[in-house]
N, C-alpha and C positions, 0 to 999 in steps of 0.2 A: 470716335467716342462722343457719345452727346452729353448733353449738363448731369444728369442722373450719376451715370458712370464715373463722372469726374467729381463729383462729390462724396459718393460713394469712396471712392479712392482715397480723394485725399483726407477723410475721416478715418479711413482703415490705415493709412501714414501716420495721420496723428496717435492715434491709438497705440500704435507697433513705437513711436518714439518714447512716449506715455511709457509703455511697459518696460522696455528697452531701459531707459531711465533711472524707472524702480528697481530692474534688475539688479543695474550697478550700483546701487545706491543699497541693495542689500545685501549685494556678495560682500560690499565694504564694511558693513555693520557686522555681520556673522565674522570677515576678518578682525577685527575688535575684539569682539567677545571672544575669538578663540585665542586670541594674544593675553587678555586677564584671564582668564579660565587655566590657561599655562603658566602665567605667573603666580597666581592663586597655588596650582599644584606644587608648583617649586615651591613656596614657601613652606606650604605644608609636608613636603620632603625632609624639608630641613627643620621643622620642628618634631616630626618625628624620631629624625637623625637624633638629636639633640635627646627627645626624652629617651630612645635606645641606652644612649650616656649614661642618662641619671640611672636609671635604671640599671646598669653593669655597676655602677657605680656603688648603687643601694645593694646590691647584690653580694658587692667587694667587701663590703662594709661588713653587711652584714656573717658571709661568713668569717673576717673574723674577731665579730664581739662573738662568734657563735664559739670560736677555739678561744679566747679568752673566756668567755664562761666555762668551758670545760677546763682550764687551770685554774679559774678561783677555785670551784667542785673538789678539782683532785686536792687543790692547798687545805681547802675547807675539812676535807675527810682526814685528811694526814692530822692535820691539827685535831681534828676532833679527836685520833688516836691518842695523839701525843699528850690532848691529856686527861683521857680517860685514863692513860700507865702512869700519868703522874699521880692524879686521883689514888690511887690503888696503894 
């Protein structure tokens, strides 16, 4: 090998270290970000979770002020009878 070749070389060494380098240096970053990108989703799992809750919750509720309105209603009509025959 003469000086050419060996310079050549150990620049395409240095280079391939160089890259080599960055490579791990950004497989590591992308494991990062895929480790908070996962935590990020759990979290927002469980606030999902969580509004699913309120939600069955609102649900619960709601049906029943919806059958307690339907007993003031019938209370309300009864009475309304009772005294319209008192009325009378």
């Amino acid at each position: 090998m003469d000086t050419t070749e060996k310079i050549i070389m150990i620049i395409l060494a240095a280079a391939l270290a160089l890259f080599l380098i960055l490579a791990i240096v950004s497989v590591i970053l992308v494991i990062r970000v895929l480790k908070s990108v996962n935590r990020v989703t759990q979290k927002a799992e469980r606030l999902v979770d969580s509004a699913e809750t309120v939600g069955q919750i609102f649900k619960q509720t709601a049906e029943q002020m919806s059958f307690v309105r339907l007993l003031r209603n019938v209370a309300d009509m009864v009475g309304q009878r009772h005294r319209e025959k008192k009325g009378e």
